[in-house]
DOLUMMAR-630059 format. One record per residue (C-alpha): residue number from 0; x, y, z. Coordinates in steps of 0.001 Angstrom, whole numbers. Layout:
seq  x  y  z
NUM  X  Y  Z
...
REM end
This chain:
seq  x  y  z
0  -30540  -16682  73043
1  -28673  -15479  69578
2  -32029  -12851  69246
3  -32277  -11638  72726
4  -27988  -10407  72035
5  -29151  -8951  68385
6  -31775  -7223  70643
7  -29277  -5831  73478
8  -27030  -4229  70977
9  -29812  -2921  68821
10  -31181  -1093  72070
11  -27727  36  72419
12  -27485  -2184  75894
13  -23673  -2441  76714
14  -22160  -6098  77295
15  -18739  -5998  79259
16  -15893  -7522  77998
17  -16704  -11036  80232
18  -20284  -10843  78411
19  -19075  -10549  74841
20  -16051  -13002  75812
21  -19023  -15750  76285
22  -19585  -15866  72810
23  -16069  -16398  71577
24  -13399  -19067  71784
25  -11827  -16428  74631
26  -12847  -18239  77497
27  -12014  -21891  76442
28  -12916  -24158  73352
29  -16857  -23702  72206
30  -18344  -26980  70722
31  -18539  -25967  67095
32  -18098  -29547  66058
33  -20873  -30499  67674
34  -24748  -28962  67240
35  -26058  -25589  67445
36  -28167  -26733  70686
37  -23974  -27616  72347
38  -22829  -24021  71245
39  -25832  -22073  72748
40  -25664  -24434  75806
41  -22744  -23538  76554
42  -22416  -20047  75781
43  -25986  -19783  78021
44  -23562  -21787  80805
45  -20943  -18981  80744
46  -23665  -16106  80645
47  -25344  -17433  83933
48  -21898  -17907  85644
49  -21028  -14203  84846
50  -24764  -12178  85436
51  -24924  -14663  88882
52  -21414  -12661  89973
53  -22844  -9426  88558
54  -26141  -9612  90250
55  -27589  -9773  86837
56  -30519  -12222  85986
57  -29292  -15701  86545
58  -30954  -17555  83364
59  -31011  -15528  79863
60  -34202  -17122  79018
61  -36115  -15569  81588
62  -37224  -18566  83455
63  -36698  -20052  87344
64  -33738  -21813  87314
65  -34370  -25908  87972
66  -33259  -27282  91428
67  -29516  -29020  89176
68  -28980  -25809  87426
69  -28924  -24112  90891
70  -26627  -26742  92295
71  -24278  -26342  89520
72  -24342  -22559  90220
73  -23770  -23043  94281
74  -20759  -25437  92941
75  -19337  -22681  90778
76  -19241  -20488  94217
77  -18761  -22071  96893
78  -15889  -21994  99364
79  -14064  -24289  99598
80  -13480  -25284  96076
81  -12702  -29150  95678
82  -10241  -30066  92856
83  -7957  -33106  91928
84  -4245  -32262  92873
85  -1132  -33533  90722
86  -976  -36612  92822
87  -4972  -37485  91632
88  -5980  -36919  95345
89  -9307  -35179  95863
90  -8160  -31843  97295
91  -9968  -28909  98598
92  -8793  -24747  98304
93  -9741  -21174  98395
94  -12378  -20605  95856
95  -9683  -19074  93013
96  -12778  -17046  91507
97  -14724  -15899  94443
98  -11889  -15821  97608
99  -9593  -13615  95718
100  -8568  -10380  97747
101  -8505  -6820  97591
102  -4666  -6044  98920
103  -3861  -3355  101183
104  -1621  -2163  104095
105  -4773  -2931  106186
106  -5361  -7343  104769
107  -1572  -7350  105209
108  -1828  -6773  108892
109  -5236  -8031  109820
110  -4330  -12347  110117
111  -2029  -11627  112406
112  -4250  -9339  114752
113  -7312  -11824  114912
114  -4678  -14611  115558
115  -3482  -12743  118451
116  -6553  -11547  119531
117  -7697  -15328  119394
118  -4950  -16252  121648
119  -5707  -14016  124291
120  -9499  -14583  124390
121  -8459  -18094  124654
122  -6463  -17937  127553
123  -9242  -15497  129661
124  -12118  -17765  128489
125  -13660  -19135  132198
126  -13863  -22768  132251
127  -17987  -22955  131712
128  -17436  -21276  128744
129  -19616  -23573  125536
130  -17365  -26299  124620
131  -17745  -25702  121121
132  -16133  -22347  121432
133  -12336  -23178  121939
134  -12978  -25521  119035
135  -14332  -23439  116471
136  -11971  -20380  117640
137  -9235  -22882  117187
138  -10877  -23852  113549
139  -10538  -19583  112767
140  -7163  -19536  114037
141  -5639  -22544  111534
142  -7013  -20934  108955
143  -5589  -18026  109100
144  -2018  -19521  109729
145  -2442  -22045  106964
146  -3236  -19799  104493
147  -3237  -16276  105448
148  -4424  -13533  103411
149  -5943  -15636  101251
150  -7809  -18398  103230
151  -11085  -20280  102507
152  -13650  -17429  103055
153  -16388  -20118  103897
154  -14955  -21712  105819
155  -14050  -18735  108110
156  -17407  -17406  107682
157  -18987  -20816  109685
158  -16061  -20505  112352
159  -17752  -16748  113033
160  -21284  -17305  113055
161  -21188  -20306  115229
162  -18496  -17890  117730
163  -21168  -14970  117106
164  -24041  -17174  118094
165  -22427  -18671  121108
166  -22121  -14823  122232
167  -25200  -14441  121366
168  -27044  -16588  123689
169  -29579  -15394  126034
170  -27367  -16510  128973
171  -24199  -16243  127955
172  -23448  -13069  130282
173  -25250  -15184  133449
174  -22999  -18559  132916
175  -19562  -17184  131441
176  -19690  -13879  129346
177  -18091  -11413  131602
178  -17582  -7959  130244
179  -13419  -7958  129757
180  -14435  -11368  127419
181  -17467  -9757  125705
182  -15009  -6487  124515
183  -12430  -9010  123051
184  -15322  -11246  121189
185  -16550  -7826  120000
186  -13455  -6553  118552
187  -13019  -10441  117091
188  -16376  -9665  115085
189  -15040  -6477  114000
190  -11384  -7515  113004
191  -13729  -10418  110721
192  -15993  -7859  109177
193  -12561  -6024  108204
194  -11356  -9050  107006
195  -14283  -10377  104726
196  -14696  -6772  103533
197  -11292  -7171  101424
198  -12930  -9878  99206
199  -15794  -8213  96652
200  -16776  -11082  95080
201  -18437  -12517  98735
202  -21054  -10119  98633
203  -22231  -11280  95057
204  -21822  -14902  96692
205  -24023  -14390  99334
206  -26469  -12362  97148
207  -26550  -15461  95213
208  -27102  -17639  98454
209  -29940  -14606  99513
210  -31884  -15529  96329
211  -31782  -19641  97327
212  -34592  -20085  99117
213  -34278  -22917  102158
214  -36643  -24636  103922
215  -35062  -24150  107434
216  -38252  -25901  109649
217  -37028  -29239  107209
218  -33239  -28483  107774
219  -33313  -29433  111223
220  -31762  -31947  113506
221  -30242  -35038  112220
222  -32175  -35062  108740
223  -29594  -31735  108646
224  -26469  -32902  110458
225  -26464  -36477  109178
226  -25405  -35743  105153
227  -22372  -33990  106593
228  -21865  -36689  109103
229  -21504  -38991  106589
230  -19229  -37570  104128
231  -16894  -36649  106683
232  -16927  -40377  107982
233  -16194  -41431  104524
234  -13664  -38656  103799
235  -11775  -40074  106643
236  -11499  -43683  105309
237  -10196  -41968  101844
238  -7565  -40075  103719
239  -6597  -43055  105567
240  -6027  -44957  102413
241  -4252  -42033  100654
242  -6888  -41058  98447
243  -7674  -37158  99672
244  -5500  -34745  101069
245  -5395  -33439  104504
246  -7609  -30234  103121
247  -10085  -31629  101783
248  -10761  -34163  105322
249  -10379  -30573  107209
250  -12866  -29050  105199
251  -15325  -31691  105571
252  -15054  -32183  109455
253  -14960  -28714  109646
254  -18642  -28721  107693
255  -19721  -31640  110070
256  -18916  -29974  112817
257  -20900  -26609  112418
258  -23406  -28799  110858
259  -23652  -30155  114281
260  -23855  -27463  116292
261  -26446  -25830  114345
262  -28470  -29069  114478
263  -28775  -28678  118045
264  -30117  -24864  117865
265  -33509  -23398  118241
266  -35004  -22708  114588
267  -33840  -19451  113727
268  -36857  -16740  113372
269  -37458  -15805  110757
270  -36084  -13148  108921
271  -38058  -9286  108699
272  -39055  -8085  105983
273  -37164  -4935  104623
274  -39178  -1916  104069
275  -39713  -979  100314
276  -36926  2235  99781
277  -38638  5252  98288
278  -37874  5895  94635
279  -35679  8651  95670
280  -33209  6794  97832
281  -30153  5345  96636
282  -29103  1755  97747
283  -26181  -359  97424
284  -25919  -3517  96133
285  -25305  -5083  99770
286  -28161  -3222  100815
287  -30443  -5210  99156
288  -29409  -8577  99909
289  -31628  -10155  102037
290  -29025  -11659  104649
291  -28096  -14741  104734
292  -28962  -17099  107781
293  -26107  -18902  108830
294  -27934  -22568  108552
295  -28731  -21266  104880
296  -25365  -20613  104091
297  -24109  -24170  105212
298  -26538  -25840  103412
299  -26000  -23695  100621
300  -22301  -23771  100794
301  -22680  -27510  101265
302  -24919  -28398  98785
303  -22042  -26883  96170
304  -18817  -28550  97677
305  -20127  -32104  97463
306  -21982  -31604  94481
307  -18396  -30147  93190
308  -16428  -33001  94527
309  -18658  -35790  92980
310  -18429  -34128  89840
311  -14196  -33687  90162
312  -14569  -37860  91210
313  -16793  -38225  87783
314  -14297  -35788  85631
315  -10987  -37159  86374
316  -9053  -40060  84114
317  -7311  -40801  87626
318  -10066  -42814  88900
319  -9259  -45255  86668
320  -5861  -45777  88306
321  -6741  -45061  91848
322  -9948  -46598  92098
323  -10146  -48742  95664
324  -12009  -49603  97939
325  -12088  -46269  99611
326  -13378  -44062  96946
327  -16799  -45727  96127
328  -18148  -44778  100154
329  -16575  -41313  99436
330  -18759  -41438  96136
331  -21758  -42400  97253
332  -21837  -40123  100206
333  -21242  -37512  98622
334  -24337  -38202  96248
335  -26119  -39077  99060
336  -25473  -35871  101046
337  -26148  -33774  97466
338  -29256  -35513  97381
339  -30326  -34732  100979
340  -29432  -31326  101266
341  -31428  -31064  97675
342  -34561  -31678  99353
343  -34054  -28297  101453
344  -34400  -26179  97953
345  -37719  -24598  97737
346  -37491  -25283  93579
347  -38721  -27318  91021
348  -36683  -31269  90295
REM end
């Protein structure tokens, strides 16, 4: 690690300030105490976390990363963030690395327009309209007037694809899709573009998420819905007995629900292959993500909350003083459900 640095700057290859911050004492404590192998492990931790943002190679010694180090990485992104509040509940919040906004005149005013616009498509939507629908638009809605400029990206981002692929459907226009409804769902998935647009650091999650490969054909039916079935059921019990907060039971029925509705889809096809751009053509960075499936996003996104929450559970002192009877189901199906959604990951144990 120390040789491939002495390497860089001897090729003249510039670090940014984040980079050469890695291998200081700027971004928290380093183990000096403790062995050489505790130092480099650590500062090869922070390196990962930063090139994984920057699009950069994910692992500074060249090789695939293992199916843990990739869940520790979809922990470190994914939205929503779990944490332990002041009270030692198990919370969850906007992902305070990832969901931070761009501000302009434009953010400031776009909650309230989708809100509205929600209103209004929910008051014209005919009654055969998918259940699912009201609930998810509902889902969108509460999100935005919880939290507003600033909400739980991922958590947004499910609400819209499930809304996008109820439009979607090959008979939506025949049962309930009539053209006054279809303009205001359109201008929905506009106003949401807009919306997500204000938040860089998304694309470099989902380019992250792009590069996870998922065995979709295995994530299917209740082998996919049943993890998230059960750590909702169990996040319930700890809210009943005081243990999480509201949030964090949200975010988890929320999960169980898409995970539901997606359970009950077709297998998506498969996505095309992008041509290879001539040498002379410029490309963005978004351009060459390979986009993300919505089913490979949830698992994904998923796979890093409850991995994230079982590790907050593991971290804190406060178990010690609010351990119950509650906590241990919460626990265990969270492990579970990391465990499950694991076996989706087309990488090595």
């Amino acid at each position: 690690m120390w040789t491939n640095w002495y390497d860089d700057v001897l090729a003249g290859t510039p670090y940014s300030e984040a980079e050469d911050a890695a291998f200081t004492d700027i971004p928290g404590d380093l183990p000096w105490k403790e062995t050489s192998e505790a130092v480099n492990t650590e500062i090869i931790r922070r390196l990962r976390a930063i090139w994984s943002w920057k699009g950069r190679p994910s692992d500074f010694l060249g090789r695939q990363l293992s199916k843990a180090e990739t869940v520790h990485r979809l922990a470190e992104v994914a939205s929503p963030q779990p944490s332990i509040n002041d009270g030692g509940q198990l919370d969850a919040g906007p992902n305070k690395a990832f969901d931070v906004p761009v501000v302009d005149e434009d953010l400031s005013t776009l909650p309230l327009r989708q809100r509205k616009l929600i209103e209004r498509i929910v008051k014209i939507l005919p009654p055969q309209a998918p259940p699912a629908l009201q609930e998810f638009l509902r889902s969108y809605d509460e999100e935005l007037k919880t939290r507003g400029t600033q909400p739980i990206i991922g958590l947004l981002k499910d609400d819209a694809d499930i809304i996008a692929a109820s439009v979607a459907a090959p008979r939506a226009e025949d049962e309930w899709l009539e053209a006054g409804v279809r303009e205001a769902f359109d201008r929905f998935a506009d106003n949401h573009a807009k919306f997500v647009e204000h938040f860089p650091l998304d694309a470099e999650r989902e380019k992250i998420y792009s590069e996870t490969a998922v065995d979709e054909n295995k994530a299917a039916g209740k082998d996919f819905s049943a993890p998230f079935e059960g750590v909702a059921k169990a996040a319930k019990q700890a809210h009943d007995a005081g243990l999480v907060t509201g949030d964090f039971l949200a975010a988890t029925q929320g999960m169980s629900e898409t995970a539901q509705v997606l359970s009950t889809l077709p297998p998506a096809r498969e996505t095309e292959a992008r041509k290879t751009p001539s040498p002379d053509i410029a490309l963005s960075e978004n351009d060459r993500i390979v986009p993300v499936t919505t089913k490979q996003r949830v698992v994904l996104n998923g796979l890093g909350f409850y991995s994230g929450a079982d590790q907050r559970l593991a971290d804190t002192a406060n178990m010690v003083t609010i351990a119950s009877a509650a906590y241990p189901p919460l626990a265990t199906a969270l492990k579970s459900a990391v465990d499950a959604l694991s076996k989706f990951l087309n990488l090595p144990g």
